[in-house]
C-alpha positions in Angstrom: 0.0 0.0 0.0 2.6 2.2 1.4 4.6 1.5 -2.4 1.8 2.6 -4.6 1.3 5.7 -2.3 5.1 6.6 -2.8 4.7 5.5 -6.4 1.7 7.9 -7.1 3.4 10.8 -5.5 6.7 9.9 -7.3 4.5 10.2 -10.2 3.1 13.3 -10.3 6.5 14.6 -8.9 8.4 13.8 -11.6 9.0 15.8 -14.7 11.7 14.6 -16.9 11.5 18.1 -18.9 9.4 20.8 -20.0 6.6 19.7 -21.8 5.4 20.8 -25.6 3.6 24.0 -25.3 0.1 22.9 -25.4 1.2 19.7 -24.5 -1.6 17.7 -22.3 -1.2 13.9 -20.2 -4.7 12.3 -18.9 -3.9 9.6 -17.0 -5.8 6.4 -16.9 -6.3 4.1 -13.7 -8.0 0.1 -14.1 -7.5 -3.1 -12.9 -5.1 -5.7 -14.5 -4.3 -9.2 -13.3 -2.6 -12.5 -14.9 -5.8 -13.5 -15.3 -7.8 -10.4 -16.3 -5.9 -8.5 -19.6 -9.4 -7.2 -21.1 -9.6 -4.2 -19.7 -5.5 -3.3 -20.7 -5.9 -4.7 -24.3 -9.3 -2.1 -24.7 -7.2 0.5 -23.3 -4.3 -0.1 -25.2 -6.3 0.5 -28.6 -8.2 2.9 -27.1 -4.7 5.0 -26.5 -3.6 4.2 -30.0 -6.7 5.4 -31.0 -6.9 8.5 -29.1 -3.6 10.0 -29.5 -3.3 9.7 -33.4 -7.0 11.5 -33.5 -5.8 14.1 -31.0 -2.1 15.7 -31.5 -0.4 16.6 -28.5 -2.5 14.8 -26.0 -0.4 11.9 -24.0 -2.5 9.1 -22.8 -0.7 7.8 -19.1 -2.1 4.6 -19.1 -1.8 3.3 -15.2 -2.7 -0.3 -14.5 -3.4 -1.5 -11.0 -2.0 -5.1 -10.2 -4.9 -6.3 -7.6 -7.9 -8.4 -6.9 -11.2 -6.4 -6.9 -10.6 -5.9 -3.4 -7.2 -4.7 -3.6 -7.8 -2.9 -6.7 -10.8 -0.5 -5.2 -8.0 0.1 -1.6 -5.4 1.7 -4.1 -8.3 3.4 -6.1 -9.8 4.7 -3.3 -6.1 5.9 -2.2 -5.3 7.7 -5.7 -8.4 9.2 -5.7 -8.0 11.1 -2.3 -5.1 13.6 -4.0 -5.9 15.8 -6.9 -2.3 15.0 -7.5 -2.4 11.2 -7.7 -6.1 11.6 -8.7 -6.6 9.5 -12.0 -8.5 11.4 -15.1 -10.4 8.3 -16.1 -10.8 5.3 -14.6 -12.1 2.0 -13.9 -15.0 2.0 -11.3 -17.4 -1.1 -9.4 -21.4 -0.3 -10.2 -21.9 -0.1 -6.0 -19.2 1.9 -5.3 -20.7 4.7 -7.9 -22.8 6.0 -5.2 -20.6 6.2 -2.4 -17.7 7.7 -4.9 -20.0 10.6 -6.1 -20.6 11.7 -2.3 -17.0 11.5 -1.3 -16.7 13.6 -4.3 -14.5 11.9 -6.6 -16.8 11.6 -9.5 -17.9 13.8 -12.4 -21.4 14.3 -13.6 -21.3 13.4 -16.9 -25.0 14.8 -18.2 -24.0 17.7 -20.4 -21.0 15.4 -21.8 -23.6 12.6 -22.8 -26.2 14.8 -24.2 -23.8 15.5 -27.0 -22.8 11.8 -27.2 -24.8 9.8 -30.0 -23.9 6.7 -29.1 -25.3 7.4 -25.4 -28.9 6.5 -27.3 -27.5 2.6 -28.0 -27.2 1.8 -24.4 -29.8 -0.2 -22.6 -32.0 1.7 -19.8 -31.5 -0.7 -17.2 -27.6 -0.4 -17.6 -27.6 3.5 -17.7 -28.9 3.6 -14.1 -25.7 1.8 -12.8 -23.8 5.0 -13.4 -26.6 6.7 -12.2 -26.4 8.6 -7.9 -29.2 9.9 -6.1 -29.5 13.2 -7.2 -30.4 11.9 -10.3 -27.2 12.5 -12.2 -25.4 10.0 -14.5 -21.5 9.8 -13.0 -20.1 6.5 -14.8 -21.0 4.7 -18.1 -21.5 1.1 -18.2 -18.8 -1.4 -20.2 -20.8 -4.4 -19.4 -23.0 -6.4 -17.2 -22.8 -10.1 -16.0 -25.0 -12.9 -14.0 -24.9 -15.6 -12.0 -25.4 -19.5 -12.5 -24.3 -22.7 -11.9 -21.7 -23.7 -13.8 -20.8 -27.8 -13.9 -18.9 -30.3 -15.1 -21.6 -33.0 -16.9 -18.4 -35.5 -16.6 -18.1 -35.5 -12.8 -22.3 -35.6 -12.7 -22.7 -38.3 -15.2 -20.3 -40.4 -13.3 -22.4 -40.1 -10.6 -25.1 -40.7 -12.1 -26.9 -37.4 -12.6 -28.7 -37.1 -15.7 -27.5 -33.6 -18.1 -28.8 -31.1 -18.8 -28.9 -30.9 -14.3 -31.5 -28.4 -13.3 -32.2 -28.3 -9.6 -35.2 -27.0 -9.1 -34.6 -25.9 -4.9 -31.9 -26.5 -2.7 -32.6 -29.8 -1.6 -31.6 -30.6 -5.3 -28.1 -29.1 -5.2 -27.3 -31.0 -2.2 -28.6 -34.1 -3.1 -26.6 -34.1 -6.5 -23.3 -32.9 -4.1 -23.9 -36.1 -2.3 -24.3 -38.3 -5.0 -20.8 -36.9 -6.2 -19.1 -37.1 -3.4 -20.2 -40.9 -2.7 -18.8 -42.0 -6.4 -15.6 -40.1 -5.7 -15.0 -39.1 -2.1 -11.6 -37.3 -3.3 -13.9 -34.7 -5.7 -15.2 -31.5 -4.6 -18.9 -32.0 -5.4 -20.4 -28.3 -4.9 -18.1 -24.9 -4.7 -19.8 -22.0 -3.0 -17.4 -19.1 -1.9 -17.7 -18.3 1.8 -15.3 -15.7 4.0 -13.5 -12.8 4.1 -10.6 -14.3 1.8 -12.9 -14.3 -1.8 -14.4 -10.4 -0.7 -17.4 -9.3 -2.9 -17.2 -12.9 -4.4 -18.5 -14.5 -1.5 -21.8 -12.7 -1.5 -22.1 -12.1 -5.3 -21.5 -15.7 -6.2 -22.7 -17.3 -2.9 -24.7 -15.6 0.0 -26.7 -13.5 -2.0 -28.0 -16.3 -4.2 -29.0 -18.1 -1.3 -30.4 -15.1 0.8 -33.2 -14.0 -2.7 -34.1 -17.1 -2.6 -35.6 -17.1 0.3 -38.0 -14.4 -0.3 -35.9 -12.2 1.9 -33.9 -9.5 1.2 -30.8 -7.5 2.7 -32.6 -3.9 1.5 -36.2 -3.2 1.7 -36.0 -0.5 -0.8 -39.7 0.4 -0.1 -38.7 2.0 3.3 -35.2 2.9 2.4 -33.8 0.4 5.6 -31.9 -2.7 5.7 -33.5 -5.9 6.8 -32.7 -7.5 10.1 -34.1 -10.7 11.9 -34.4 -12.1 8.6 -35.4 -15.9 8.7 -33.6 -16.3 4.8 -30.3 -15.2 6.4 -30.1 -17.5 9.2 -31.5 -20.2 6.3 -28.8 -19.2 3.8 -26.4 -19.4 6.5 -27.8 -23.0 7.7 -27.2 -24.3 4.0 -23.4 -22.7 3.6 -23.2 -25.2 7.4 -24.7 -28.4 5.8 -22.2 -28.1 2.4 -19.3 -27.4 4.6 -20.2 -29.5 7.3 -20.5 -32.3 5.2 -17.8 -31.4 3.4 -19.6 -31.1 0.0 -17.6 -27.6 -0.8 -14.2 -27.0 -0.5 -12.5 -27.2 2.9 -12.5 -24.0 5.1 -9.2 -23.4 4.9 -9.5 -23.1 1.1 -12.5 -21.5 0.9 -10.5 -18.4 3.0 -7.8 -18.7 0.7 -8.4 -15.3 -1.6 -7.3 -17.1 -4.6 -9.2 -20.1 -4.8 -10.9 -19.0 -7.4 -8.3 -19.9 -9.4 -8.2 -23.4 -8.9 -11.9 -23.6 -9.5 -10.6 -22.1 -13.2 -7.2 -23.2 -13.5 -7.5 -26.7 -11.9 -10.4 -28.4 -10.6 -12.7 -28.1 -13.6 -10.3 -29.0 -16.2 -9.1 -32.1 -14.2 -12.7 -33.6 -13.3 -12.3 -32.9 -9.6 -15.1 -30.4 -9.3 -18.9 -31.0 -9.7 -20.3 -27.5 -10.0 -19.6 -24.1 -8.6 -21.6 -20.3 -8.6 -20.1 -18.2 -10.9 -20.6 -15.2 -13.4 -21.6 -15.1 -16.4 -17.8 -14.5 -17.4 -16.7 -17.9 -16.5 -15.9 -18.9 -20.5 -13.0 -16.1 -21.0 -11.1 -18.0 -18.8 -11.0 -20.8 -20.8 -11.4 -19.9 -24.3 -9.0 -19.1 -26.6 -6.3 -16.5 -25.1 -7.5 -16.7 -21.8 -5.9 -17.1 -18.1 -6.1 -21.1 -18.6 -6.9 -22.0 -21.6 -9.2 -25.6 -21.9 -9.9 -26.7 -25.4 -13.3 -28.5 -25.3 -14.5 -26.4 -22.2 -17.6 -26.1 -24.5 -18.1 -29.8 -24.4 -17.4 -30.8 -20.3 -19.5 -27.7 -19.0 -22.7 -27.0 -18.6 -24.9 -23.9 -17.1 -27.7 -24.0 -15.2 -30.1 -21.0 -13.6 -29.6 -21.1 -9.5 -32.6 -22.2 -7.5 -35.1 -20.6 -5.5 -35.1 -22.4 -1.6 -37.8 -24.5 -2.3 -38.6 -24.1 -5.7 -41.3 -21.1 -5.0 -41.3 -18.5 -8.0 -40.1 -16.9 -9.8 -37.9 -20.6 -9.6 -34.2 -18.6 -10.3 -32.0 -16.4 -9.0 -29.1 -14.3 -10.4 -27.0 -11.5 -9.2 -25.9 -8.6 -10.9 -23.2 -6.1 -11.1 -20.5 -4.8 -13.3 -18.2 -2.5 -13.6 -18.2 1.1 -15.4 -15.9 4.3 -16.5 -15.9 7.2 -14.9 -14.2 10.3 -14.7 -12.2 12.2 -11.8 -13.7 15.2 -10.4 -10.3 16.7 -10.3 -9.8 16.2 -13.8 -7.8 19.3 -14.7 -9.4 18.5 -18.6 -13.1 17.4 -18.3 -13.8 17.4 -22.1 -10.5 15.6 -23.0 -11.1 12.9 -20.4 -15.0 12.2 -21.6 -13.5 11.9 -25.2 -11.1 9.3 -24.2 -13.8 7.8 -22.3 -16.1 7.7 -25.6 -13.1 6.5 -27.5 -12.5 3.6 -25.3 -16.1 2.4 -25.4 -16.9 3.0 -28.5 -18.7 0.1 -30.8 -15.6 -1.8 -32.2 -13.5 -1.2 -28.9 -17.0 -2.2 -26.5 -17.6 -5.6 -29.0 -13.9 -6.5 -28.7 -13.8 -6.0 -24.8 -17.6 -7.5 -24.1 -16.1 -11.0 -26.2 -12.8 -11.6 -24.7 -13.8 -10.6 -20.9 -17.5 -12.7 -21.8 -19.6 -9.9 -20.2 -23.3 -9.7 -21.3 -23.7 -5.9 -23.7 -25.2 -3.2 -22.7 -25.0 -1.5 -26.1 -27.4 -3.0 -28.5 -25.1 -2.4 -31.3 -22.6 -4.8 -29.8 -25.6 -7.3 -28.3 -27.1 -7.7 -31.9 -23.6 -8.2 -33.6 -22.8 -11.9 -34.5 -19.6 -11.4 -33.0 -21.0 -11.7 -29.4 -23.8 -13.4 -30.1 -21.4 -16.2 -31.1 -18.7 -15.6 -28.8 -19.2 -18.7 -26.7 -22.3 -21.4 -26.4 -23.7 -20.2 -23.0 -24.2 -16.5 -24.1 -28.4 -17.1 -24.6 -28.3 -18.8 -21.4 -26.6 -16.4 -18.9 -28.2 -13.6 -20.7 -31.8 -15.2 -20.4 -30.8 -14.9 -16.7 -31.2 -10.7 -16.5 -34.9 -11.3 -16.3 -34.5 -13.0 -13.3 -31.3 -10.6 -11.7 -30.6 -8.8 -8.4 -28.6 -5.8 -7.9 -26.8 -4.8 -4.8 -27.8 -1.7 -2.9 -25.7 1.4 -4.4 -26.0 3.0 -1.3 -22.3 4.5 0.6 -23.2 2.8 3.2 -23.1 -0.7 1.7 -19.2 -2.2 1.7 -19.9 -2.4 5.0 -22.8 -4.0 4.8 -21.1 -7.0 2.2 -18.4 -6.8 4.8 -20.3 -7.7 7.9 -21.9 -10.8 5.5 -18.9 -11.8 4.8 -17.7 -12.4 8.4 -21.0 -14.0 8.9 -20.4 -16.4 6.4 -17.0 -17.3 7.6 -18.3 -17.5 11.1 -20.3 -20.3 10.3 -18.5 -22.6 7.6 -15.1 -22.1 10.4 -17.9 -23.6 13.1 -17.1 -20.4 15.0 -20.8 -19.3 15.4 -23.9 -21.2 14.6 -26.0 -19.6 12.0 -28.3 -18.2 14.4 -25.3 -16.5 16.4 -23.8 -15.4 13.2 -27.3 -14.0 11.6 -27.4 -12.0 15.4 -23.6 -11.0 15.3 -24.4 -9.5 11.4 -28.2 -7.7 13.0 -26.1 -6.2 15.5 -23.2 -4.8 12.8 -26.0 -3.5 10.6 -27.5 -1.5 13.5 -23.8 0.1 14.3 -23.0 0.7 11.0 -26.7 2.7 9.8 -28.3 2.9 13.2 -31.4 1.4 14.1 -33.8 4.0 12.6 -32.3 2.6 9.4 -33.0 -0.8 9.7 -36.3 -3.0 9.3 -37.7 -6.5 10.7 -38.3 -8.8 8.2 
């Protein structure tokens, strides 16, 4: 942490001569890992791009080696300096919100009302940039869901028929049983749990659960979060019986912040895993060029819509989220930076970025080119799945919220709390975090 700060100041420090007269340098913050180069490939072209159409103007291009986690500390850390401050960058859907009140956003209205292409993105997707005053702060690159994503090997040796739908919970675990009875040494049902997987756990775990129930961790009628909640403490019970049984992978795995890896890298490819919860992105990892390649992923894997507790309506649920562009209040050049912006998500560079990171398109120029629509076999299915989708609470209050879920979570699957004490432990962080005037019983 303490290198990047040093590093951002020994940035904007430095200045290895005079610059051109009229020279200008935005400077461009996202995330990059081994296993996510999307984002840098866009930006790269985008830069290219840019620069040839605009003389004099230096794109800085500044990725941030990280897990989403990691990535939103140093973010949040650049972001608190006008002199570290990025022009453009790379910004989670639910930290919009909080962002735009800490004042590190800037409206973008009167840049978009002179953008055509501002007309070719869905509605639904527009309001992720979108804060409470009613203002529009980040633009959209993509969307994704959530599903269950298996291997029909490892099921049909234990005899589960394909295409698996499980139609409640009951379902999942009797299939996970059945797996782990014709191979004890497989991992028959990953759901991420604990602190160590971060937003993961609850996008591609708790929160699938928790909807399912009929409960809900926001009652957006009365603007207060929900507390007492029998769907927590039942979500919670059914992360106990998969550990407890040991139908996921062990605890000390499951805290491990790069397990997800080895559901990507390892376990699928080599049969050893039944089925995990997992975006709708799961395919670039395995496709051509990506983090670990699999030829005839297409073949071995299956997709199936996650199921309501006991099979009540609407029968599925998916979460939601995504990630957008924004630009920095502090932006010394607010019309330069939106242009970049524009140029980087334009159609040809959105098409080639929605393909290779398999995100589902919010432009409907790029979701009606055959490009996507061919991009991998499971793109009708995980797109059917918005219908169906949840979004997380924007609000600034909520990291702390997915925080104290989280720790409930690990709480339970570690055997540290039951999930009655855990469900109390996360009532009583909800009620220090927004008080109780700001919380409901439901």
């Amino acid at each position: 942490m303490s290198l990047f700060a040093a590093a951002l100041v020994a940035l904007a420090a430095c200045s290895p001569g005079t610059p051109d007269e009229g020279s200008k340098t935005l400077k461009v913050a996202y995330q990059k890992t081994d296993s996510f180069t999307a984002l840098d490939t866009m930006f790269q072209s985008a830069k290219e791009e840019f620069e040839a159409a605009n003389q004099g103007v230096t794109v800085e291009l500044q990725p941030i080696q990280g897990n989403d986690d990691d990535y939103g500390t140093k973010l949040a850390l650049a972001l608190r300096s006008p002199s570290s401050a990025p022009d453009v960058f790379y910004e989670d859907t639910f930290k919009v919100r909080s962002d735009v009140d800490a004042g590190y956003l800037l409206k973008l209205d009167s840049h978009l009302e002179g953008w055509e292409d501002w007309d070719k993105y869905d509605d639904a997707a527009k309001a992720a940039g979108r804060a409470d005053d009613g203002g529009t702060y980040a633009v959209p690159l993509g969307t994704d869901t959530r599903a269950i994503w298996y291997n029909k090997k490892v099921l049909a040796a234990a005899g589960i028929s394909e295409p698996w739908q499980p139609r409640s919970w009951q379902d999942i675990l009797d299939a996970a049983r059945k797996i782990k009875a014709n191979d004890p040494s497989a991992i028959p049902f990953n759901m991420y749990a604990g602190k160590g997987t971060g937003e993961g756990t609850v996008m591609q775990g708790f929160y699938e659960l928790l909807y399912g129930t009929g409960s809900s961790l926001y009652d957006e009628e009365s603007k207060k979060w929900v507390v007492g909640s029998a769907g927590f403490k039942d979500s919670l019970g059914f992360l106990k019986t998969l550990y407890d049984e040991q139908l996921a992978v062990t605890p000390a795995e499951a805290l491990d912040a790069n397990v997800w890896k080895k559901v990507f890298g390892e376990w699928f490819p080599d049969g050893k895993l039944g089925a995990t919860v997992e975006g709708s992105y799961a395919p670039s990892f395995w496709q051509k060029g990506g983090s670990y390649e699999w030829p005839g992923y297409e073949q071995d894997m299956g997709v199936a819509p996650f199921p309501t507790q006991n099979g009540d309506a609407p029968g599925a649920v998916s979460m939601s989220g995504g990630w957008t562009l924004a630009v920095g209040a502090e932006t010394k050049e607010p019309d330069l930076a939106f242009k970049f912006l524009s140029t980087a998500l334009n159609q040809k560079n959105s098409l080639a970025f929605t393909v290779e990171s398999s995100q589902i398109a919010v432009r409907t120029d790029v979701a009606a080119d055959p490009g996507y629509q061919d991009a991998n076999p499971f793109v009708k299915d995980v797109s059917d799945l918005v219908k169906v989708t949840r979004y997380r609470p924007a609000t600034s209050d909520y990291p702390r919220i997915s925080a104290a879920v989280q720790e409930a979570t690990e709480a339970v699957i570690t055997g540290s709390r039951t999930p009655e004490q855990a469900a109390a432990d996360y009532d009583a962080a909800v009620t220090d975090i927004v008080g109780g005037d700001k919380t409901v019983r439901k």
